[in-house]
KEKE-3310 file (N, C-alpha, C; in steps of 0.2 Angstrom, whole numbers, plus 5000, padded with zeros to 4 digits):
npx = (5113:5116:5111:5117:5127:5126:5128:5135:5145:5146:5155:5146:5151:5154:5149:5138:5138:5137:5146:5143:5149:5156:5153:5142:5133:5144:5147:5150:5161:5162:5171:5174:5185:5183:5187:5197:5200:5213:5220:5212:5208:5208:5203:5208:5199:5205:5204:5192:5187:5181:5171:5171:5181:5190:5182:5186:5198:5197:5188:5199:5209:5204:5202:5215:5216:5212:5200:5193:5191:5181:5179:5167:5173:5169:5159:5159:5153:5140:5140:5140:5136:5142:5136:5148:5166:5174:5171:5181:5193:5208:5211:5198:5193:5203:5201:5187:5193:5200:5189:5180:5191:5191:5177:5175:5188:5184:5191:5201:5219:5222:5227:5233:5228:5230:5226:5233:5228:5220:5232:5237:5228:5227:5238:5237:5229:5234:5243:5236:5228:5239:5239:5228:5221:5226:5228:5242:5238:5229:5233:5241:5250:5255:5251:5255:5249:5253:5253:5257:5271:5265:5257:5255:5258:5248:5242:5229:5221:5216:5204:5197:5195:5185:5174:5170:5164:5153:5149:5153:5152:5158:5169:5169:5164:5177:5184:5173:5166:5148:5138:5148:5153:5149:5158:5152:5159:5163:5150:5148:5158:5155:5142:5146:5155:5142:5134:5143:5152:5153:5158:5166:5176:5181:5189:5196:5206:5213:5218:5227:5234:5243:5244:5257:5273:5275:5283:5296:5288:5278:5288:5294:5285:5286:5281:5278:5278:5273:5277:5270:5269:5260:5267:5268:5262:5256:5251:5255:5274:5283:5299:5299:5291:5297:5307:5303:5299:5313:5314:5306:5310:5304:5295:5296:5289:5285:5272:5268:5261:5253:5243:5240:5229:5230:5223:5214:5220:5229:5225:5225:5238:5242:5234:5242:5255:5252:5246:5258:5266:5258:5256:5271:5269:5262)
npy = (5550:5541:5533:5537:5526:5518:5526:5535:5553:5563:5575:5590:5589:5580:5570:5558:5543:5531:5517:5511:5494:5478:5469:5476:5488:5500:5510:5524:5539:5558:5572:5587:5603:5618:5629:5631:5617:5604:5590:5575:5562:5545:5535:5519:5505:5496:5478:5473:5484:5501:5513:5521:5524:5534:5548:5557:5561:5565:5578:5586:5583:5589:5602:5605:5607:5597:5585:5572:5555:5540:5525:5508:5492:5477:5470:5475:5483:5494:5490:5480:5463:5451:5434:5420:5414:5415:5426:5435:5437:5445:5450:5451:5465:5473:5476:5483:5494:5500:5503:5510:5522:5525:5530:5541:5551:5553:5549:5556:5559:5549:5549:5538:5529:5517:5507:5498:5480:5487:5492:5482:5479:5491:5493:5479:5486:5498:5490:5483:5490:5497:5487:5488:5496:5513:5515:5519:5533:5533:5531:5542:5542:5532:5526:5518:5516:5510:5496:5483:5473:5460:5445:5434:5419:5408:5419:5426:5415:5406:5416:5419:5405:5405:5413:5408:5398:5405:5415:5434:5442:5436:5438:5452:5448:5444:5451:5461:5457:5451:5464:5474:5491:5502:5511:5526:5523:5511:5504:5504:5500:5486:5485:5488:5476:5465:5469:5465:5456:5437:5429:5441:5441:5430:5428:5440:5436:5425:5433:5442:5429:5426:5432:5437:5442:5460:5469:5473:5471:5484:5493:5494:5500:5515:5524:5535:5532:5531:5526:5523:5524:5522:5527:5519:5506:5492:5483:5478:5474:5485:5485:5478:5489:5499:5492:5490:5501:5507:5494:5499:5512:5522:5538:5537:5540:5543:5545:5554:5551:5540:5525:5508:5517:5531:5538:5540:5542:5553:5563:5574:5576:5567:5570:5583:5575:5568:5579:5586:5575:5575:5586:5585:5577:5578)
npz = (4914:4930:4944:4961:4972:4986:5000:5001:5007:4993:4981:4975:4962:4955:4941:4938:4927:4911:4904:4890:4888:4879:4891:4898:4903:4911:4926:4932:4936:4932:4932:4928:4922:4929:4921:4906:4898:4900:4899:4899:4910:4913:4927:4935:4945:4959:4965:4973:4975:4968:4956:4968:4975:4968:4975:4984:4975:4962:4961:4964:4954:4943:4949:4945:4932:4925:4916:4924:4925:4934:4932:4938:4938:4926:4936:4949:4963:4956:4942:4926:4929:4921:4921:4925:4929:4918:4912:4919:4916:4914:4900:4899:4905:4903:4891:4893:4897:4887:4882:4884:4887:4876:4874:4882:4878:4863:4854:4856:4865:4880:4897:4908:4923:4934:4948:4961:4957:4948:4941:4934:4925:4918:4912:4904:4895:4890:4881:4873:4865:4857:4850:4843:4827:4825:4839:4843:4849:4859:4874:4884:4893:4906:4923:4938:4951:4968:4964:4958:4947:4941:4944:4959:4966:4974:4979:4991:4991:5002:5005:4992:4992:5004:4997:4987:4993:5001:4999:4994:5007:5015:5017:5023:5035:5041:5047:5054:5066:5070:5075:5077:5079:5065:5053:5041:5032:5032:5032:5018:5011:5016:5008:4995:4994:4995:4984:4974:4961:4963:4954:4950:4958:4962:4950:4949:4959:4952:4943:4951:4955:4941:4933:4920:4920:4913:4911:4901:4889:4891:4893:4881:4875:4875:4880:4893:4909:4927:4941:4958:4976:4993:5009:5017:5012:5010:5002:4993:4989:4992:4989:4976:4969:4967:4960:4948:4943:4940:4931:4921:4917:4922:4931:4949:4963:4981:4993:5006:5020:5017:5013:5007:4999:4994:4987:4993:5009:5006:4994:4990:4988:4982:4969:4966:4962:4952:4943:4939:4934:4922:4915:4910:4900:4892)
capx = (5115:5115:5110:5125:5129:5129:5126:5142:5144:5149:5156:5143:5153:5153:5145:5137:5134:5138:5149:5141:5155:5155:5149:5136:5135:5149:5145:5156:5162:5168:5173:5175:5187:5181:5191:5200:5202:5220:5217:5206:5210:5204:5207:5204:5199:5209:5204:5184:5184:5177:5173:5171:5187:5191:5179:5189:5204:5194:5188:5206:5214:5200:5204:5222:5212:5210:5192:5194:5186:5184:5175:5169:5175:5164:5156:5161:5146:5131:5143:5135:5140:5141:5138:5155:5173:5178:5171:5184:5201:5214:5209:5192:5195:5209:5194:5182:5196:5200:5181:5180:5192:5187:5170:5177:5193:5182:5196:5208:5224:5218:5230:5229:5230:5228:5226:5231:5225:5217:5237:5238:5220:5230:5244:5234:5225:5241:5247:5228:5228:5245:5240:5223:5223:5225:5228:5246:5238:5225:5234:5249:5256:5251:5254:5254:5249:5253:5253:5265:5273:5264:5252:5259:5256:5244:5240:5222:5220:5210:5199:5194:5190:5180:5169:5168:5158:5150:5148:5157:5151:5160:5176:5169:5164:5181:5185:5170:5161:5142:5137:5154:5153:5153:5158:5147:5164:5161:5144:5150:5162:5149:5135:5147:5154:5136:5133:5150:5149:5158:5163:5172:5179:5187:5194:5202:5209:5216:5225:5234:5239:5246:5245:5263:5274:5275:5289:5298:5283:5278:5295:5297:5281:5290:5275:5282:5276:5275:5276:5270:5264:5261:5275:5267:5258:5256:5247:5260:5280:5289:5304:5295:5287:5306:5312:5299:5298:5319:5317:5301:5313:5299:5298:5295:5285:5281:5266:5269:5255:5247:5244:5237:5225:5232:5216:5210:5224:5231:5224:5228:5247:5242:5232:5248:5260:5249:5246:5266:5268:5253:5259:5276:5269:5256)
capy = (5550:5535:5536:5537:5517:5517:5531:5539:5558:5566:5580:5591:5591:5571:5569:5551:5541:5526:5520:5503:5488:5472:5468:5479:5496:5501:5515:5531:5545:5561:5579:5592:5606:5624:5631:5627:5609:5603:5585:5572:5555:5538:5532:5511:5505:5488:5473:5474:5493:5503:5521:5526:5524:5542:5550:5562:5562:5567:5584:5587:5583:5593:5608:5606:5609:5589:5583:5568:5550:5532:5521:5502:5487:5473:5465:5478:5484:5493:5490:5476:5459:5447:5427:5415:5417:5414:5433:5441:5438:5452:5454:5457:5470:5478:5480:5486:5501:5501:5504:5519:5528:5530:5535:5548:5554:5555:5549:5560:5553:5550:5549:5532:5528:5510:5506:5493:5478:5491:5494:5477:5480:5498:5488:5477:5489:5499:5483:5481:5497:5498:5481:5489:5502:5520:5513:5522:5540:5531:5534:5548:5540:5524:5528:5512:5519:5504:5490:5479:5469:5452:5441:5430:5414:5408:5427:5429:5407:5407:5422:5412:5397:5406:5417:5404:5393:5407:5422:5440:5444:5430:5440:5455:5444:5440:5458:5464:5453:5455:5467:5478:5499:5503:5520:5526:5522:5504:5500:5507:5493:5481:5486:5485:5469:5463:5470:5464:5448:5432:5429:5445:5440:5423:5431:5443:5431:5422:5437:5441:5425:5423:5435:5436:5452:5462:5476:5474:5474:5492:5499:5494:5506:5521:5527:5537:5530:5535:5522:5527:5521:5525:5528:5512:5505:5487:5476:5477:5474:5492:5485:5476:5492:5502:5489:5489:5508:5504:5492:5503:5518:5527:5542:5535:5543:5539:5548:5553:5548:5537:5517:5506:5519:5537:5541:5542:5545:5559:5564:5583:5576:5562:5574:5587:5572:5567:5585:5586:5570:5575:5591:5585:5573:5582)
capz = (4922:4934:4951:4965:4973:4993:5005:5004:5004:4987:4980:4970:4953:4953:4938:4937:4919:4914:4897:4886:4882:4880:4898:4898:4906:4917:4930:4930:4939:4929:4934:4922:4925:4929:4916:4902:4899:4899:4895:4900:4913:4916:4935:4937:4954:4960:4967:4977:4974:4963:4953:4971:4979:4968:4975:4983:4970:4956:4959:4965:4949:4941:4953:4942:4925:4920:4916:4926:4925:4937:4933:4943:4932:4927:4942:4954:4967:4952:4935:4926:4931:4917:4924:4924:4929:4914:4909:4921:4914:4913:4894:4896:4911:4900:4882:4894:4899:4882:4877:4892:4886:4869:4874:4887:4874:4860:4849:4858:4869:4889:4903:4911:4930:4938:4954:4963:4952:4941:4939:4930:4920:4916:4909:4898:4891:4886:4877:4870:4864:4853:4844:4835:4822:4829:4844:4846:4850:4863:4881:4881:4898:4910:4931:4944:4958:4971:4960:4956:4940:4940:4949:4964:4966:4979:4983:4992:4991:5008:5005:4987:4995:5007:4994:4981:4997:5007:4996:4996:5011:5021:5018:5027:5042:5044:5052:5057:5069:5073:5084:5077:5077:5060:5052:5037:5026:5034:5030:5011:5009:5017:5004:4988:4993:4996:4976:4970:4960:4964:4947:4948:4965:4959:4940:4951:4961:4945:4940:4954:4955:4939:4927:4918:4920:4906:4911:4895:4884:4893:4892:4876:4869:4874:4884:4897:4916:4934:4949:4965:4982:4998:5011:5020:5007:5012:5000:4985:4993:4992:4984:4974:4965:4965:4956:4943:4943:4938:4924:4917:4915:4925:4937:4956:4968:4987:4995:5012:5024:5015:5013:5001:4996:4993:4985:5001:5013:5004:4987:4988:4986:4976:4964:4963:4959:4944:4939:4937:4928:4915:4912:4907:4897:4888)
cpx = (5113:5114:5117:5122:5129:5125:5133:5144:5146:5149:5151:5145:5154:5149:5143:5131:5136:5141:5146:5148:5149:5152:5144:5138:5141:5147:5150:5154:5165:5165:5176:5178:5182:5182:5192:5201:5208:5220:5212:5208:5206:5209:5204:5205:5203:5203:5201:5184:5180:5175:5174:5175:5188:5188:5183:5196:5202:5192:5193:5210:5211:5202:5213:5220:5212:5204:5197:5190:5187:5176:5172:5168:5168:5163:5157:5152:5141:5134:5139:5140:5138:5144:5144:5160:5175:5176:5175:5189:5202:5211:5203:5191:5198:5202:5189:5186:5196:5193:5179:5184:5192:5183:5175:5182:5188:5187:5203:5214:5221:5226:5227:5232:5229:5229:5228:5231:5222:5226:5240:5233:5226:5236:5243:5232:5230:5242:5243:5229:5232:5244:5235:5223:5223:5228:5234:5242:5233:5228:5242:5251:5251:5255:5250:5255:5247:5252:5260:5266:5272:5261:5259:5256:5253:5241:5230:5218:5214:5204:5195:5192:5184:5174:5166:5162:5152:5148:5152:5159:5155:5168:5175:5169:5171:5184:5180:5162:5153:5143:5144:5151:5155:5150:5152:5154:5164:5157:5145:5151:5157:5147:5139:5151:5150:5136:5137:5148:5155:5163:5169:5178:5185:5190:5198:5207:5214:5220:5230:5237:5245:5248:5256:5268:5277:5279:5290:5294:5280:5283:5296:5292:5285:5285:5278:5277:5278:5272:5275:5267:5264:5267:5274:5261:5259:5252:5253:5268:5283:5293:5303:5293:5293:5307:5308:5299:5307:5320:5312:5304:5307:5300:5296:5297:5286:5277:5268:5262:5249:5248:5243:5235:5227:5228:5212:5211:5225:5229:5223:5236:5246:5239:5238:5254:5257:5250:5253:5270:5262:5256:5268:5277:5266:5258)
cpy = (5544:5538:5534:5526:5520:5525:5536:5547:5562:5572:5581:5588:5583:5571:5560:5548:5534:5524:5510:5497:5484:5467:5469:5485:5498:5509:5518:5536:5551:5569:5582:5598:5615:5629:5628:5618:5609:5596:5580:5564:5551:5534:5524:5509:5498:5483:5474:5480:5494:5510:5527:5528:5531:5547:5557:5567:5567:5575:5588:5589:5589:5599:5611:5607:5599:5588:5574:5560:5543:5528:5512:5497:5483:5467:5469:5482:5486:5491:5483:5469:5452:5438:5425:5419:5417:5422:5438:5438:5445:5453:5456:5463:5473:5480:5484:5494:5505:5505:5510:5522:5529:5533:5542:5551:5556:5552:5550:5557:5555:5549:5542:5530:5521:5508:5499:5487:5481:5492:5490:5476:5485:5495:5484:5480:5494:5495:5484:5485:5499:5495:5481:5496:5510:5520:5517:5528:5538:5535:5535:5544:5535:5528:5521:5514:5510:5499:5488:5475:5465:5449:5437:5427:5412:5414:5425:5419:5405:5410:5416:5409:5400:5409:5413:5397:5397:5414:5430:5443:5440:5435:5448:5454:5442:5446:5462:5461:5457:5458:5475:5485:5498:5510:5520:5523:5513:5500:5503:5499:5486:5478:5483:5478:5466:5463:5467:5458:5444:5430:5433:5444:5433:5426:5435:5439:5429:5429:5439:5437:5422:5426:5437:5443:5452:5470:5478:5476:5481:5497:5501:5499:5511:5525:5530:5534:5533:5528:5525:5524:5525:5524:5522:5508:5497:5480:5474:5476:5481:5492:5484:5482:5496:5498:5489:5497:5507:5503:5497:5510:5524:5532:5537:5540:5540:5545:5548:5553:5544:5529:5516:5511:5527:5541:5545:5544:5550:5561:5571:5581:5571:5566:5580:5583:5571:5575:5587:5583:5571:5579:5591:5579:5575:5587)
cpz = (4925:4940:4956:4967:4982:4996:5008:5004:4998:4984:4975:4963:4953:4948:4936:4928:4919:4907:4895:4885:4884:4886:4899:4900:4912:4919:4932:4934:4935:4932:4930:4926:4925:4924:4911:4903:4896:4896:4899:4905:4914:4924:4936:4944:4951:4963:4975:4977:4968:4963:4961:4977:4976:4968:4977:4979:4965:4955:4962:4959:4946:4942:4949:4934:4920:4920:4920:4929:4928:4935:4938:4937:4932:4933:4948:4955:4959:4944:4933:4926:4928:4921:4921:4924:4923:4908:4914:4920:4912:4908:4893:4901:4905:4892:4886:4895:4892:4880:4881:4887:4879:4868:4878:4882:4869:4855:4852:4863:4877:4894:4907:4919:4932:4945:4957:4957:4945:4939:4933:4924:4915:4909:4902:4894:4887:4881:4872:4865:4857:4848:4841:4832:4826:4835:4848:4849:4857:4869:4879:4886:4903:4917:4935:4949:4963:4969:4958:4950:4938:4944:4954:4968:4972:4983:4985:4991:4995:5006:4998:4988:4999:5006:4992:4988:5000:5003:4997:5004:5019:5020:5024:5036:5046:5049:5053:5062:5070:5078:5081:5076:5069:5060:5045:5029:5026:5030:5019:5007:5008:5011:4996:4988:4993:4986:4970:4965:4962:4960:4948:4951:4963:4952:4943:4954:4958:4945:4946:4957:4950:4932:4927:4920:4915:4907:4906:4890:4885:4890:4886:4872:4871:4878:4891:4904:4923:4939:4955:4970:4987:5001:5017:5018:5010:5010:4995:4987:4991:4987:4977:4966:4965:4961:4947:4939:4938:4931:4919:4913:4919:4931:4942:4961:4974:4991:5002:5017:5021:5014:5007:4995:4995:4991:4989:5005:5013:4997:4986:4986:4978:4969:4961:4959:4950:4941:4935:4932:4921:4911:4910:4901:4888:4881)
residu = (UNK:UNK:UNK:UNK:UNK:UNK:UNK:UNK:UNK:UNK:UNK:UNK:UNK:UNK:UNK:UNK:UNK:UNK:UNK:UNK:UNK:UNK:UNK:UNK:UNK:UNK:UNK:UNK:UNK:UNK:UNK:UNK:UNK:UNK:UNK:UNK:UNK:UNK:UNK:UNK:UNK:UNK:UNK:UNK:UNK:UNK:UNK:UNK:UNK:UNK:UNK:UNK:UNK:UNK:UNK:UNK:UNK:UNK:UNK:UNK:UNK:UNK:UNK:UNK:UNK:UNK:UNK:UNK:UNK:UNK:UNK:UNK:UNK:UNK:UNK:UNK:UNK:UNK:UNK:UNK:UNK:UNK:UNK:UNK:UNK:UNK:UNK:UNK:UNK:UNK:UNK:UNK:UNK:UNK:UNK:UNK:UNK:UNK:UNK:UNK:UNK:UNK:UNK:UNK:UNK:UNK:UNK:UNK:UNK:UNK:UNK:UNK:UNK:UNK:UNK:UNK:UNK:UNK:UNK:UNK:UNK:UNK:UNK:UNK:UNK:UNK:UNK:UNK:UNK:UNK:UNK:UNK:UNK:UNK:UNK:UNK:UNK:UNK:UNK:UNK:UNK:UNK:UNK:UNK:UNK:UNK:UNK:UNK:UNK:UNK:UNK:UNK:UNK:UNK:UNK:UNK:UNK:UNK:UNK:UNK:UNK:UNK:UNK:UNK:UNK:UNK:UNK:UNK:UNK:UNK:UNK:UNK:UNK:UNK:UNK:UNK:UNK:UNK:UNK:UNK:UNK:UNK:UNK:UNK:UNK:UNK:UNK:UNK:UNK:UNK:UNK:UNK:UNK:UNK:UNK:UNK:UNK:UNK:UNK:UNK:UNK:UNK:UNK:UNK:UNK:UNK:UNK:UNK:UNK:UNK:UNK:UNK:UNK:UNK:UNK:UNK:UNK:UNK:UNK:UNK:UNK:UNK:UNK:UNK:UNK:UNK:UNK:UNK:UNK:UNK:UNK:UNK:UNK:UNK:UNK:UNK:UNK:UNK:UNK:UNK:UNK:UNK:UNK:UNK:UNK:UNK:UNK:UNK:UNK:UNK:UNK:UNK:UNK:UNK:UNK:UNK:UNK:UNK:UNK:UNK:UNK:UNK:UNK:UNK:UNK:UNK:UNK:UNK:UNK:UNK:UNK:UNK:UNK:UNK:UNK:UNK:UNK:UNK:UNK:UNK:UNK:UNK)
# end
């Protein structure tokens, strides 16, 4: 057991642990079903989040009979946050998923979700996944939730320059002057910026500027997929994820009232669209 990160409320059945890679300890959320277990997921946060954007997802999906797990990648607010950019490239993000869901499966196939930038981790790790032994049985099906197909170029350029001189915390400041009301959800963000690492903050950076798009190589596993966003999701271009949803052969969802984060907005819908796509997977 790990202790909770921040002051945010949480659902009793959160259970907190933490799973060893190559980083070091990554710090985790899992919720076990009340019943029977049906199968087991891994949910990856994107880009300055982390395991507790699914806080209130998870005992959702759960309530649907899946054991359900997020973890916070390396560098992200208490996960362990190994010095140099040159330790957060996509592939080592995508082994550390990898190295999760083998603990959490036990061997067995997982369900894999990616968020966001976790959408492009998700992705790798899929690939990863195929090309070592056993590896086909790993994850029954991949879901991109508001992520899109590829880095783009110059993305988040500014913000970069402004961390890489002033620290994480310089991006907060940029909308929330001193002196600002904050909510308890506010001072959250704050705190895991503040804990976040820099490193993590520029390698992400790098990837959604430049990482390649790997449609084809997806489609081509045969793995079935789910595209989804919100219905004014506004980090990732709309078409953008249609169109990927397309060449993927994948179903395509849109969440109604919800933005970026679906998780958040709505995750009683966003927990039934998953339960729909597991179970016709599974």
């Amino acid at each position: 057991m790990t202790a909770p990160f921040g002051a945010l409320p949480l659902a009793p059945e959160l259970e907190h642990f933490s799973v060893d890679t190559a980083a070091g300890p990554l710090t985790a959320f899992r919720v076990r079903p009340a019943g029977e277990r049906r199968g087991i997921a891994l949910l990856v946060p994107g880009f300055t989040g982390s395991k507790e954007d699914f806080r209130l997802l998870l005992p959702l999906i759960a309530a649907h009979g899946w054991e359900a797990v997020s973890y916070s990648q390396r560098g992200q607010a208490d996960s362990a946050a190994p010095a140099g950019v040159e330790n957060y490239r996509l592939d080592d993000f995508a082994a550390d998923a990898v190295a999760v869901a083998h603990e959490i499966g036990a061997g067995g196939p997982v369900h894999l979700v990616g968020h966001s930038l976790g959408g492009l981790v998700a992705r790798a790790a899929l690939l990863r996944s195929l090309s070592q032994p056993g590896g086909s049985a790993l994850f029954t099906d991949l879901t991109m939730l508001c992520s899109g197909p590829a880095g783009r170029a110059g993305s988040h350029e500014a913000d970069a320059a402004l961390v890489a001189e002033h620290g994480t915390l310089a991006i907060w400041a940029l909308d929330h002057p001193e002196g600002s009301s904050l909510s308890g959800d506010d001072e959250f963000v704050r705190d895991r910026l503040i804990a976040s690492s820099v490193d993590n903050y520029l390698g992400c950076v790098r990837i959604l500027q430049s990482t390649p798009d790997s449609t084809d190589a997806v489609r081509a596993t045969g793995v079935p997929a789910l595209v989804a966003h919100g219905d004014t999701d506004d980090a990732w271009p709309i078409p953008s994820q249609r169109l990927m949803a397309e060449q993927l052969g994948a179903r395509y969802r849109v969440i109604p009232q919800a933005g970026h984060l679906p998780n958040l907005d709505n995750p009683g819908f966003t927990a039934a669209m998953l339960d729909d796509f597991w179970a016709s997977t599974s």
